[in-house]
N, C-alpha and C positions, 0 to 999 in steps of 0.2 A: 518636633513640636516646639511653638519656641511661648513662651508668656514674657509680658511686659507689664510691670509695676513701677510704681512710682512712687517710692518712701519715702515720708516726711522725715527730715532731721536737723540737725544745725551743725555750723565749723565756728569756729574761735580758733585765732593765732597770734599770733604777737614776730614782730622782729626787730633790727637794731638795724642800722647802718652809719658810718661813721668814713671821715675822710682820712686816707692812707697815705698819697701824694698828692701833688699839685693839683691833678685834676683827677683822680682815679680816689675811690670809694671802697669799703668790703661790705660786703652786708649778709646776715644769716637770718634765715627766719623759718620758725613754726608756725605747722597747720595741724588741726583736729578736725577731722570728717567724723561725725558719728550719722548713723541712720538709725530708726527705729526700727525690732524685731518685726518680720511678715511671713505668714509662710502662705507655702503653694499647693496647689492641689496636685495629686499626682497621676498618673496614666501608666496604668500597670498592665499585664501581659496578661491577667485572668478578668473577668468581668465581675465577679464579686472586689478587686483591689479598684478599679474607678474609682475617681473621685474622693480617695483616702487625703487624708493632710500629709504633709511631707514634714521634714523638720522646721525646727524657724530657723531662720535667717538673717545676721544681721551681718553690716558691713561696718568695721572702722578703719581709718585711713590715716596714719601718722608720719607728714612727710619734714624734715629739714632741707632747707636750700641752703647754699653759700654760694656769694656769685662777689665779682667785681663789675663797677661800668666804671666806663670813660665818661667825663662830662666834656661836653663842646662849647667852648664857650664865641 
């Protein structure tokens, strides 16, 4: 059994990049995914357990990147 939600939340990040050589670049940057708590209903193996709440649920997401690029001029 599969369910689909769809949680309201917000991201905020920030990052930097700056020139290294001639034409090449570094750059790091932060993200914050947060979602708001939801929870699910569950489907249990006794017929009195249907439709119990499951626990809540929430998702955060904390990634860094570092990358270079080439620029072409």
């Amino acid at each position: 059994m599969t369910d689909h939600v769809t949680a309201p939340g917000w991201t905020v990040g920030g990052g930097l990049e700056m020139s290294l050589w001639s034409n090449w670049t570094g750059k790091i940057e932060y993200q914050l995914v947060h979602s708001d708590t939801i929870t699910f209903k569950t489907v249990g193996t006794h017929v009195d357990s249907i439709g119990e709440t499951g626990p809540p649920v929430r998702f955060d997401l904390q990634t860094i990147r570092i990358g270079v690029n080439y620029l072409f001029h």
